[in-house]
PDB file of N, CA, C and O in Angstrom, chain B, residues numbered from 101:
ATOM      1  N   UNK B 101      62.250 196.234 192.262  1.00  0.00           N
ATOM      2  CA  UNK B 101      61.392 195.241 192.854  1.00  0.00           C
ATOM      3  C   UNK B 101      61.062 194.128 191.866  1.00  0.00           C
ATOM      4  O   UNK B 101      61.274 192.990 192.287  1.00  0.00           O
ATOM      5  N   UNK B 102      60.594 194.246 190.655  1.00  0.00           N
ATOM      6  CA  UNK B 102      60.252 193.392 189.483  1.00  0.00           C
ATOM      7  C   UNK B 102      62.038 192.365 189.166  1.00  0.00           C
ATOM      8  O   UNK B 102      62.222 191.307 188.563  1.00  0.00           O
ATOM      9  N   UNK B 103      62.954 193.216 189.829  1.00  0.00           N
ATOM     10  CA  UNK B 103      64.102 191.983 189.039  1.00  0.00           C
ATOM     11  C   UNK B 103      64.170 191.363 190.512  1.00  0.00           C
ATOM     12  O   UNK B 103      64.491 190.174 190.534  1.00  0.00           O
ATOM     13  N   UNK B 104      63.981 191.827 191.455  1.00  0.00           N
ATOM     14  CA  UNK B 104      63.638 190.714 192.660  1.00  0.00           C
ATOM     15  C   UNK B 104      62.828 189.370 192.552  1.00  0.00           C
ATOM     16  O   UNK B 104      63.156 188.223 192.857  1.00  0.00           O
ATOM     17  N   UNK B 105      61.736 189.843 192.053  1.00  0.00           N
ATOM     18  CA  UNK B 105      60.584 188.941 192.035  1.00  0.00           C
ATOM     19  C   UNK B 105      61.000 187.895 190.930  1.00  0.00           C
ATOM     20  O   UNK B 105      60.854 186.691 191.143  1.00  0.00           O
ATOM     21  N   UNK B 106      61.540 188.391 189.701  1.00  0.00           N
ATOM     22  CA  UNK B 106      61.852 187.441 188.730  1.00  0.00           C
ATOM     23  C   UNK B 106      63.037 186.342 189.036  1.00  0.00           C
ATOM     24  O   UNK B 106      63.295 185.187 188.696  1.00  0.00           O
ATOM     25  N   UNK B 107      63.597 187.341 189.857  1.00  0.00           N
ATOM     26  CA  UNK B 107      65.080 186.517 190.722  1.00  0.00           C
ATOM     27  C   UNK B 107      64.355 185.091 191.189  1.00  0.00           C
ATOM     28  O   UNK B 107      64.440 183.964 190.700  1.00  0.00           O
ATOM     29  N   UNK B 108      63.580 185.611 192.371  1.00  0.00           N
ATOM     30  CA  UNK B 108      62.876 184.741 193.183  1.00  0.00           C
ATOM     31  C   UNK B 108      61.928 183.417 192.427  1.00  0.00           C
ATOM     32  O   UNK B 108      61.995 182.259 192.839  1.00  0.00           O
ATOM     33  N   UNK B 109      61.171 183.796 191.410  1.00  0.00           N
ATOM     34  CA  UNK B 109      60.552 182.964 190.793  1.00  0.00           C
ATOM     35  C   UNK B 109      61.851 182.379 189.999  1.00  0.00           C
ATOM     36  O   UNK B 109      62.200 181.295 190.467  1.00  0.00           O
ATOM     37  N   UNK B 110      62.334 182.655 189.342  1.00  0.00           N
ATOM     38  CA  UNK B 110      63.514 181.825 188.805  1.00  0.00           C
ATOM     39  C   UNK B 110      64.356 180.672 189.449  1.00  0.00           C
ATOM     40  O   UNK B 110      64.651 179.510 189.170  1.00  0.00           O
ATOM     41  N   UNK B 111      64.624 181.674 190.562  1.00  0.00           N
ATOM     42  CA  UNK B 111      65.319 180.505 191.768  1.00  0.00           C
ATOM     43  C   UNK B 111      64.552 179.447 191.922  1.00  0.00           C
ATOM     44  O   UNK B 111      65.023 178.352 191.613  1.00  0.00           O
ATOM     45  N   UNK B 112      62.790 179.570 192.589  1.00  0.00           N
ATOM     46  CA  UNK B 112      62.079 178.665 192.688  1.00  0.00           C
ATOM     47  C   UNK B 112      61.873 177.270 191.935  1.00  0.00           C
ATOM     48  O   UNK B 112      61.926 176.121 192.373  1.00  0.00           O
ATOM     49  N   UNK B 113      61.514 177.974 190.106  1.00  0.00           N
ATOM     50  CA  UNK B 113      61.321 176.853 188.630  1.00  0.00           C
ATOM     51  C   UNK B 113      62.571 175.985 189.290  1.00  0.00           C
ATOM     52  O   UNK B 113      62.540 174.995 190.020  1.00  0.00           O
ATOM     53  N   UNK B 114      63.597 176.685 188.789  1.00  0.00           N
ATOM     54  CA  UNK B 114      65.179 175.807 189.082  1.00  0.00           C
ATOM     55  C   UNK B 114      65.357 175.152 189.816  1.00  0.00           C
ATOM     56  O   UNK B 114      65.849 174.099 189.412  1.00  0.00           O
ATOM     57  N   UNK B 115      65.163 175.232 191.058  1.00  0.00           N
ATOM     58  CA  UNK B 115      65.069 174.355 191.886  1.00  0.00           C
ATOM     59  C   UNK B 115      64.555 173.238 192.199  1.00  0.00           C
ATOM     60  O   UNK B 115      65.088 172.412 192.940  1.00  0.00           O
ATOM     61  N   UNK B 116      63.220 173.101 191.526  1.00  0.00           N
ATOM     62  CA  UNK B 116      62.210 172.590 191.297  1.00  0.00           C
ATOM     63  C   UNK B 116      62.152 171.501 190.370  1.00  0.00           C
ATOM     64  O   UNK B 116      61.539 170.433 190.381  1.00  0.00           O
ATOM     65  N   UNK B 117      62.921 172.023 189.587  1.00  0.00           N
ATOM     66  CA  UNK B 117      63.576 171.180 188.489  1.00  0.00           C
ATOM     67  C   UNK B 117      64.372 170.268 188.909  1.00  0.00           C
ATOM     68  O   UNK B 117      64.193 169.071 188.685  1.00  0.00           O
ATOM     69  N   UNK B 118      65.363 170.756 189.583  1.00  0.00           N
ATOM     70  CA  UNK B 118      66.820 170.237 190.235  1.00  0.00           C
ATOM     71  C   UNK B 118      66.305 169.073 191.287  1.00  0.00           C
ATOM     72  O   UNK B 118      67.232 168.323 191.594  1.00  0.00           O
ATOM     73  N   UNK B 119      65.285 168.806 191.795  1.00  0.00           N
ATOM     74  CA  UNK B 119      64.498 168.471 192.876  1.00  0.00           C
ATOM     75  C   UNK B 119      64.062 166.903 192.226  1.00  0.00           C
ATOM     76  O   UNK B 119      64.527 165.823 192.592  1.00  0.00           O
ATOM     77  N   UNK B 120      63.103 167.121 191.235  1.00  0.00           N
ATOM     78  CA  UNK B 120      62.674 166.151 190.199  1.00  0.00           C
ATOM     79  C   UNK B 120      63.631 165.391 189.825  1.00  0.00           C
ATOM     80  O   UNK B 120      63.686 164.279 190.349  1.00  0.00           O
ATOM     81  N   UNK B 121      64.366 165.663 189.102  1.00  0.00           N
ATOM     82  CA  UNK B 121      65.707 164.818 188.228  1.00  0.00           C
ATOM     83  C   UNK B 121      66.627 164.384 189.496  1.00  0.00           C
ATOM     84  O   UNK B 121      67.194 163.349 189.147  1.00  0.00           O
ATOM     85  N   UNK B 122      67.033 164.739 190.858  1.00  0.00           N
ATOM     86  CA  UNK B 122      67.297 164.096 191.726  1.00  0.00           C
ATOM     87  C   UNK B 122      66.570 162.945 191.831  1.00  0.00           C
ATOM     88  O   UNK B 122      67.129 161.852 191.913  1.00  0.00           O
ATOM     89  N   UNK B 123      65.325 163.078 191.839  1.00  0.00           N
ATOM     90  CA  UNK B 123      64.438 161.495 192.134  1.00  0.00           C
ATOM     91  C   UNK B 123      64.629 160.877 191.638  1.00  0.00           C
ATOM     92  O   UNK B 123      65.039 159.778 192.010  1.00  0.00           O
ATOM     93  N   UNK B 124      64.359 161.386 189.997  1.00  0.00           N
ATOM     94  CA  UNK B 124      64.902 160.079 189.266  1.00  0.00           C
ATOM     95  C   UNK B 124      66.133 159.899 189.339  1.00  0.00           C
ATOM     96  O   UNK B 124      66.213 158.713 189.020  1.00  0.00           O
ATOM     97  N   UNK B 125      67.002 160.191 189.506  1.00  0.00           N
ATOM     98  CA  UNK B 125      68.574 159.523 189.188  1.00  0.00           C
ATOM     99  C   UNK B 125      68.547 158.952 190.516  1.00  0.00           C
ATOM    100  O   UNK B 125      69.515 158.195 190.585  1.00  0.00           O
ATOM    101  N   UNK B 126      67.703 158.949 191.943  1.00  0.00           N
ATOM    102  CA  UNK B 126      68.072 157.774 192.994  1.00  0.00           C
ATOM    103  C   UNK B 126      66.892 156.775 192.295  1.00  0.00           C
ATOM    104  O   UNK B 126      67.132 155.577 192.441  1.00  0.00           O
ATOM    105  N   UNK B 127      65.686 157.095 191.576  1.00  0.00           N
ATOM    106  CA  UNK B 127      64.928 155.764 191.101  1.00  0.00           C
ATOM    107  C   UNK B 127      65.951 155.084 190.153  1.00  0.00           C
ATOM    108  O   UNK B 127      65.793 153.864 190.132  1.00  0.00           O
ATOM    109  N   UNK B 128      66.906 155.514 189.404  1.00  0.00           N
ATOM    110  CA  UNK B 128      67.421 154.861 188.163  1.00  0.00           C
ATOM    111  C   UNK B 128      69.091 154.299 189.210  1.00  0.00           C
ATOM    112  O   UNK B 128      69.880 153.412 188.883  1.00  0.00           O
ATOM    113  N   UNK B 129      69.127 154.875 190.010  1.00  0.00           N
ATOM    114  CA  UNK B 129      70.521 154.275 190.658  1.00  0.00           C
ATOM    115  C   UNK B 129      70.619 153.826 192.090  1.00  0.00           C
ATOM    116  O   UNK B 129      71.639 153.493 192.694  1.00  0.00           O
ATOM    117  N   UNK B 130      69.449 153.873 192.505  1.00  0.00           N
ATOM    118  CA  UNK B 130      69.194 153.010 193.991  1.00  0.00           C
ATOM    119  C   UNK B 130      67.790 152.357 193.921  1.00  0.00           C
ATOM    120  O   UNK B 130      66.713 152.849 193.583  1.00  0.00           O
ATOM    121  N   UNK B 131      68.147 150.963 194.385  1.00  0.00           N
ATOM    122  CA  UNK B 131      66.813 150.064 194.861  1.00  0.00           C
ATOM    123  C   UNK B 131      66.536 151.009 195.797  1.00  0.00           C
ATOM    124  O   UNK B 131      65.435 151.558 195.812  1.00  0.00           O
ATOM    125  N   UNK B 132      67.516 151.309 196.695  1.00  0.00           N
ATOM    126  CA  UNK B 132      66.687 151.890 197.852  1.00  0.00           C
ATOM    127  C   UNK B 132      65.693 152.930 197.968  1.00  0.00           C
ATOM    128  O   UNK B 132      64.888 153.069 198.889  1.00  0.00           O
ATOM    129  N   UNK B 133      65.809 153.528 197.111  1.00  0.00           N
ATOM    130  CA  UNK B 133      64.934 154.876 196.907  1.00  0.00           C
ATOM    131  C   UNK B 133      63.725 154.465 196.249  1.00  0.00           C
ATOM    132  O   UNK B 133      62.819 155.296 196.316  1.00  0.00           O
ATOM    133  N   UNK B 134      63.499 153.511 195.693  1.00  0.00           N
ATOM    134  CA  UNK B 134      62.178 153.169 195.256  1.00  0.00           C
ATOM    135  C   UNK B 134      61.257 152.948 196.372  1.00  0.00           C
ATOM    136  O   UNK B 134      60.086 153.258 196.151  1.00  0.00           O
ATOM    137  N   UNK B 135      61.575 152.430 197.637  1.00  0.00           N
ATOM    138  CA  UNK B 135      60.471 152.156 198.305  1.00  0.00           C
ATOM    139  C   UNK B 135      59.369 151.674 198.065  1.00  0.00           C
ATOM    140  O   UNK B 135      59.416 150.496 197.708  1.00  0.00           O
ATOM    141  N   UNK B 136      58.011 152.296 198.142  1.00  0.00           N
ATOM    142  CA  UNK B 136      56.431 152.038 198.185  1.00  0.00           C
ATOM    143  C   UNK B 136      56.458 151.785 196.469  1.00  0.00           C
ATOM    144  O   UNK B 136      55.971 150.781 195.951  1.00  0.00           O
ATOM    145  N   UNK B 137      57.055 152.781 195.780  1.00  0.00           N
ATOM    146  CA  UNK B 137      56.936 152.284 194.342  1.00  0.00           C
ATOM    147  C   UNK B 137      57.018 151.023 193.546  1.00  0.00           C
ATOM    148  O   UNK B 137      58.021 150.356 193.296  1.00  0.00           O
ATOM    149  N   UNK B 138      55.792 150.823 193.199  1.00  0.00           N
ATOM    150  CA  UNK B 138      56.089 149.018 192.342  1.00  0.00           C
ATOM    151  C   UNK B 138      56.401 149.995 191.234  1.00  0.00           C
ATOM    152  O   UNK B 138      57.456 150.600 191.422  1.00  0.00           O
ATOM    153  N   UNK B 139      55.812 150.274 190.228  1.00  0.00           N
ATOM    154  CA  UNK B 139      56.033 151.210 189.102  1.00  0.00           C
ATOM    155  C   UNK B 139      56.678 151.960 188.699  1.00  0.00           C
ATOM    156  O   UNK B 139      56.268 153.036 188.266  1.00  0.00           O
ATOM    157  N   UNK B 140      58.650 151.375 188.744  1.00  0.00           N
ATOM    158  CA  UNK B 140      59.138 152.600 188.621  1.00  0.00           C
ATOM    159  C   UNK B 140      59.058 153.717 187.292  1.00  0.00           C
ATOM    160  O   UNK B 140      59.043 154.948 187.291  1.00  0.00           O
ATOM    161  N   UNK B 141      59.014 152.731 186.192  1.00  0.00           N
ATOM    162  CA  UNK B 141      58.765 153.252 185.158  1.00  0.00           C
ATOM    163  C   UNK B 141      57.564 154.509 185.266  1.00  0.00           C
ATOM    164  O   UNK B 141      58.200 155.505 184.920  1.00  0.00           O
ATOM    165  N   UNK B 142      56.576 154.820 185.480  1.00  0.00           N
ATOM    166  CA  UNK B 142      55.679 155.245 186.031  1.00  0.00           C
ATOM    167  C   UNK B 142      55.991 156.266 186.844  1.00  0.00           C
ATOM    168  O   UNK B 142      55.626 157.421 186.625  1.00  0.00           O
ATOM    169  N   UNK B 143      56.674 155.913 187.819  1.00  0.00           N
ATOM    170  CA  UNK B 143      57.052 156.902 188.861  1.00  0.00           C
ATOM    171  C   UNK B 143      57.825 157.976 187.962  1.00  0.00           C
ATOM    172  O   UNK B 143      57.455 159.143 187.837  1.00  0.00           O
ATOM    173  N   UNK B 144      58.851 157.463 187.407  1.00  0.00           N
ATOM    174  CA  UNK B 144      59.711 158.283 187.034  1.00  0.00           C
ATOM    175  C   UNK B 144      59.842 159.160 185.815  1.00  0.00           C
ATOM    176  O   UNK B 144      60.643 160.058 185.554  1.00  0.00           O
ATOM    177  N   UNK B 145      58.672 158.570 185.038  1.00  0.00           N
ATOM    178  CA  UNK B 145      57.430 159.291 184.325  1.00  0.00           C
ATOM    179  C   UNK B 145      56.386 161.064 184.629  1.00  0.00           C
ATOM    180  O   UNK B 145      56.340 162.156 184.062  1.00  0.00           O
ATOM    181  N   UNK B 146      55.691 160.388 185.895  1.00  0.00           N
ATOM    182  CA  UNK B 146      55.349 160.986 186.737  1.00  0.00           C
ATOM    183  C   UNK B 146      56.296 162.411 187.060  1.00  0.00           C
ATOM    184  O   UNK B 146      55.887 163.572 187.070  1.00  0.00           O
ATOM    185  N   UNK B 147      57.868 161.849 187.351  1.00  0.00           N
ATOM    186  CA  UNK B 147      58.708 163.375 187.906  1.00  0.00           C
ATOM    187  C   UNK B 147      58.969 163.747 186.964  1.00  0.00           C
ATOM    188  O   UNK B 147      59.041 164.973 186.886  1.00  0.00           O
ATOM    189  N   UNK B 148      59.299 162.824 185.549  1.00  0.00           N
ATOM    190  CA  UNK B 148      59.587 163.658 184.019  1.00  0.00           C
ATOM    191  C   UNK B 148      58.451 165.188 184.096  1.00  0.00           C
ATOM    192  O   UNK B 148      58.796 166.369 184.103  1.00  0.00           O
ATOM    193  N   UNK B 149      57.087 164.618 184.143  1.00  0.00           N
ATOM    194  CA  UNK B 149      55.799 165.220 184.074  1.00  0.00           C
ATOM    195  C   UNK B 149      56.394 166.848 184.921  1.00  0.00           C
ATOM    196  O   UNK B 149      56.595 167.713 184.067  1.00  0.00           O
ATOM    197  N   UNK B 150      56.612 167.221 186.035  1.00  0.00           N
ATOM    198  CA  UNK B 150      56.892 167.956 186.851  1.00  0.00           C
ATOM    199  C   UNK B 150      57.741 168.357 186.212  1.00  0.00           C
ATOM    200  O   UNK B 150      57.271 169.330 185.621  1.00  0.00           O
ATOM    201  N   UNK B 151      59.442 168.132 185.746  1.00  0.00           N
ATOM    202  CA  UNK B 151      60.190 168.373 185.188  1.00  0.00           C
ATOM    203  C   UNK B 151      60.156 169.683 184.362  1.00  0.00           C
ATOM    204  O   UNK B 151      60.556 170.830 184.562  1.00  0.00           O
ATOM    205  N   UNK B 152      58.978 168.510 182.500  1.00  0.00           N
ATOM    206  CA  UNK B 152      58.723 169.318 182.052  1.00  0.00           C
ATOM    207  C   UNK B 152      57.531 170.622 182.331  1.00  0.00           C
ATOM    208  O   UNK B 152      57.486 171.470 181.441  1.00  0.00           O
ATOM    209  N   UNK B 153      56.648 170.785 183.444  1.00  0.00           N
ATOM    210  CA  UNK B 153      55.859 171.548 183.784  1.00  0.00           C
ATOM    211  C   UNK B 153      56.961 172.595 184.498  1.00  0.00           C
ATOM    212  O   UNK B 153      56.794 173.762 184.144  1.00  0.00           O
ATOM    213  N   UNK B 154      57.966 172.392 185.365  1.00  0.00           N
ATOM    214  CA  UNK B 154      58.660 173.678 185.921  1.00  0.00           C
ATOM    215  C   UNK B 154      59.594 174.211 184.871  1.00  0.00           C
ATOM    216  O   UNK B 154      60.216 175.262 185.022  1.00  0.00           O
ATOM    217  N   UNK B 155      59.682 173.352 183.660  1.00  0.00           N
ATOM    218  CA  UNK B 155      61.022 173.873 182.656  1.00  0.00           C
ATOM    219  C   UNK B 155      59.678 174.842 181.924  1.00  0.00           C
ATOM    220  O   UNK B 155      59.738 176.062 182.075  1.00  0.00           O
ATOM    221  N   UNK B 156      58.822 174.405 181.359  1.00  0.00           N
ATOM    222  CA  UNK B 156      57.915 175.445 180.483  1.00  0.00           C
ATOM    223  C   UNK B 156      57.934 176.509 181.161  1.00  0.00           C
ATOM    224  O   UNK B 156      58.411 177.570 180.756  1.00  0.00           O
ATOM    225  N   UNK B 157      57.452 176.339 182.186  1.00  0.00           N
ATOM    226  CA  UNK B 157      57.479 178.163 183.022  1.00  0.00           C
ATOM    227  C   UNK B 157      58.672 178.658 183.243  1.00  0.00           C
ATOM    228  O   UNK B 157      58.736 179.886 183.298  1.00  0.00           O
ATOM    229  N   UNK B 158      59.558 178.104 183.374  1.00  0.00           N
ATOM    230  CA  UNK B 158      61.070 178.711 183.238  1.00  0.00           C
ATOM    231  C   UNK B 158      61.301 179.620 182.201  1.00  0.00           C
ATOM    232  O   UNK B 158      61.706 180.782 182.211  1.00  0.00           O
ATOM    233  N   UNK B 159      60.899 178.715 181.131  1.00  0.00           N
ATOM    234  CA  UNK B 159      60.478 179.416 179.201  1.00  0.00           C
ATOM    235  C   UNK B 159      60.329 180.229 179.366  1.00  0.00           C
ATOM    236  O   UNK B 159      61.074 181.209 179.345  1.00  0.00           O
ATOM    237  N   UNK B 160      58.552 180.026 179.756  1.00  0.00           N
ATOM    238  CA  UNK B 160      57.896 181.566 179.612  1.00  0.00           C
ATOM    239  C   UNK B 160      58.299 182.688 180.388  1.00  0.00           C
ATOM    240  O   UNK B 160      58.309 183.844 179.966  1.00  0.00           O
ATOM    241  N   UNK B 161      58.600 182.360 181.422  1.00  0.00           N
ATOM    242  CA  UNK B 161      59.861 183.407 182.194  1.00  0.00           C
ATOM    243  C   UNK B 161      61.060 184.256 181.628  1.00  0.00           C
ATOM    244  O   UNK B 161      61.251 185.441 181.902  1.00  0.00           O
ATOM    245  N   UNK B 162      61.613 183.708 181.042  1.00  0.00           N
ATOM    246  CA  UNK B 162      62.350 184.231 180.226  1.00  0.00           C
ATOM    247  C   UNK B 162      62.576 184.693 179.015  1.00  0.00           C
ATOM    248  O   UNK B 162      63.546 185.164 178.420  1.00  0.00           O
ATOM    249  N   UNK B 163      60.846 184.325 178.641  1.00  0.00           N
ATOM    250  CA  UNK B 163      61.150 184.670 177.119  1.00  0.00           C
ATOM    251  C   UNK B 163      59.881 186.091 177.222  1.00  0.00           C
ATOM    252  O   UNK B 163      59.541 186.697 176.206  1.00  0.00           O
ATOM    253  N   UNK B 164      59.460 186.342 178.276  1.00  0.00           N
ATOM    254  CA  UNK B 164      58.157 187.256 178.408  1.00  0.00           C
ATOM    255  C   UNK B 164      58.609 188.548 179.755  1.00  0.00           C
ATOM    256  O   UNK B 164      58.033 189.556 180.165  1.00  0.00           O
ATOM    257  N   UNK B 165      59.522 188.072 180.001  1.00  0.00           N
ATOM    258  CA  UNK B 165      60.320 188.751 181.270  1.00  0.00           C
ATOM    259  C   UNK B 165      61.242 189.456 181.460  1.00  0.00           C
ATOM    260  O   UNK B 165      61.342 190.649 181.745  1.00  0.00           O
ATOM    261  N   UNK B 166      62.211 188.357 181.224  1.00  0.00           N
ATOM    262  CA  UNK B 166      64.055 188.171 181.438  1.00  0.00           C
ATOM    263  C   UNK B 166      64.393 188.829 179.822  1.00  0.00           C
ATOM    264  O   UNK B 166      65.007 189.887 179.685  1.00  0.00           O
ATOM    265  N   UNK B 167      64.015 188.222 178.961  1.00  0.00           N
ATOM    266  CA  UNK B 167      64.353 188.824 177.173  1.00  0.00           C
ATOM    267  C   UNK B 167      64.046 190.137 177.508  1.00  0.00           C
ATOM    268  O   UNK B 167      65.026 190.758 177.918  1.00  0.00           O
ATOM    269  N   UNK B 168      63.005 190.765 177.467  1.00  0.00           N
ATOM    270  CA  UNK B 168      62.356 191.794 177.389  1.00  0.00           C
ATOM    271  C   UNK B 168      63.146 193.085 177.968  1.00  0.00           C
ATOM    272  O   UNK B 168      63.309 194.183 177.435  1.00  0.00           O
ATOM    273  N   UNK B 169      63.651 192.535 179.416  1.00  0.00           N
ATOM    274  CA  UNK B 169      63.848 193.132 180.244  1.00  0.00           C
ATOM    275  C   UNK B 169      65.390 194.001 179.675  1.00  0.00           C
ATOM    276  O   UNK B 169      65.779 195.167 179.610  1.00  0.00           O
ATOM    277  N   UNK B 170      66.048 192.315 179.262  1.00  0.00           N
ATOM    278  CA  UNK B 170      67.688 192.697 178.763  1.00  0.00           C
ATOM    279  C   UNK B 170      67.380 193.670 177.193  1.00  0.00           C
ATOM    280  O   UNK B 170      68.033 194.631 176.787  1.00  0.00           O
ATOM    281  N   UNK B 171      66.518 193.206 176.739  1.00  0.00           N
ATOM    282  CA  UNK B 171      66.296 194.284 175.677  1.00  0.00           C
ATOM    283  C   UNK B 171      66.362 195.570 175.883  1.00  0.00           C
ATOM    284  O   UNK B 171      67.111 196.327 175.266  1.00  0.00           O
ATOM    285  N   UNK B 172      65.576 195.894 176.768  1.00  0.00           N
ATOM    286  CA  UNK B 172      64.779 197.241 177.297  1.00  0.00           C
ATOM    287  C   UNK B 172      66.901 197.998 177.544  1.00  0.00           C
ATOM    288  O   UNK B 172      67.438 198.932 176.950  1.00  0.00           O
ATOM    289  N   UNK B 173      67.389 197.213 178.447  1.00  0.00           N
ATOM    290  CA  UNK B 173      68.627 197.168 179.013  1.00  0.00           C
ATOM    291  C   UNK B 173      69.647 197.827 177.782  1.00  0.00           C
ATOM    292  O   UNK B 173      70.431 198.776 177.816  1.00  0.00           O
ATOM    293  N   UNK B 174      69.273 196.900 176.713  1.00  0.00           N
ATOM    294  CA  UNK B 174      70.665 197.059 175.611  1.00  0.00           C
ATOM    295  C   UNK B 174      70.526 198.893 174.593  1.00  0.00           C
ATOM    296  O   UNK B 174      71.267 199.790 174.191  1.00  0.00           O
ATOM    297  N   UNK B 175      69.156 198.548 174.620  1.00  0.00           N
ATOM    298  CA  UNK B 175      68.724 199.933 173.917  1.00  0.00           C
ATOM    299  C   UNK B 175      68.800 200.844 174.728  1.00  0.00           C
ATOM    300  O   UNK B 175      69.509 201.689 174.180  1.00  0.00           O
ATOM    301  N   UNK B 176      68.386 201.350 176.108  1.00  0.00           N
ATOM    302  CA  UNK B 176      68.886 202.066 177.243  1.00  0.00           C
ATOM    303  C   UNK B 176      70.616 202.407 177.016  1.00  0.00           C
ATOM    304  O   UNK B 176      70.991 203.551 176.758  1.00  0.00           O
ATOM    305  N   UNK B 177      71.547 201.284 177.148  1.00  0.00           N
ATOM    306  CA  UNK B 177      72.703 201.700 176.979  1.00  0.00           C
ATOM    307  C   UNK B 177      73.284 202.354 175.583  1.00  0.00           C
ATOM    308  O   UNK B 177      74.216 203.154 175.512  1.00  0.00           O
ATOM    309  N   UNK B 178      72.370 201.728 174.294  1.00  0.00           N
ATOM    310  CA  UNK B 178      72.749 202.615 172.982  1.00  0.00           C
ATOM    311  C   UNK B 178      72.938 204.092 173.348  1.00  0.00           C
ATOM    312  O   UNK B 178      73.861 204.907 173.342  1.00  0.00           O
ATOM    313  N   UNK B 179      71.415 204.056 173.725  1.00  0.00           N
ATOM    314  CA  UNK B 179      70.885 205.621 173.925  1.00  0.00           C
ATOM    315  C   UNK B 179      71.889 206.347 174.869  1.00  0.00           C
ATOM    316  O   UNK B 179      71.891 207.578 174.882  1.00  0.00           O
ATOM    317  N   UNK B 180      72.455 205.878 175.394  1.00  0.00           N
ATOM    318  CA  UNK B 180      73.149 206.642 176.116  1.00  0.00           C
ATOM    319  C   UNK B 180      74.547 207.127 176.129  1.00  0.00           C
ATOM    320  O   UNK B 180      75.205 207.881 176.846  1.00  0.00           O
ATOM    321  N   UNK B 181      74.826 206.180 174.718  1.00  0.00           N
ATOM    322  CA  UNK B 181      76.041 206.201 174.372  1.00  0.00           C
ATOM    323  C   UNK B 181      75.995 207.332 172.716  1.00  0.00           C
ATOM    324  O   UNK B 181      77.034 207.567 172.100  1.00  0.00           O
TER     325      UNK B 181
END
């Protein structure tokens, strides 16, 4: 159940990520996508902001979770060998 959940939250960060940096690359490569935005600089600031907020938890995901987990994993297989 726990490598489900980490699955799931993982999928989520990533996506999330993937989501953001789409915006900006139509703010940095289409007028059209700017719309309502006078500020693109700003705007695209703004999704950096998000960016780096879903990449940190990605981090800590993996470095408090996912590491741990494959650890637990590698020493399990010593032992068994």
């Amino acid at each position: 159940m726990k490598e489900v959940l980490v699955n799931a939250i993982r999928s989520h960060l990533a996506g999330n990520i993937n989501k953001h940096l789409a915006n900006i690359q139509v703010y940095m490569n289409s007028t059209t996508g700017i719309g309502e935005h006078s500020d693109i600089v700003e705007t695209i600031e703004l999704e950096l902001e998000q960016v780096a907020n879903y990449h940190d938890k990605l981090e800590m995901l993996v470095k408090y979770f996912i590491q741990p987990q494959q650890k637990q994993e590698e020493e399990d297989n010593e032992d068994a060998v």
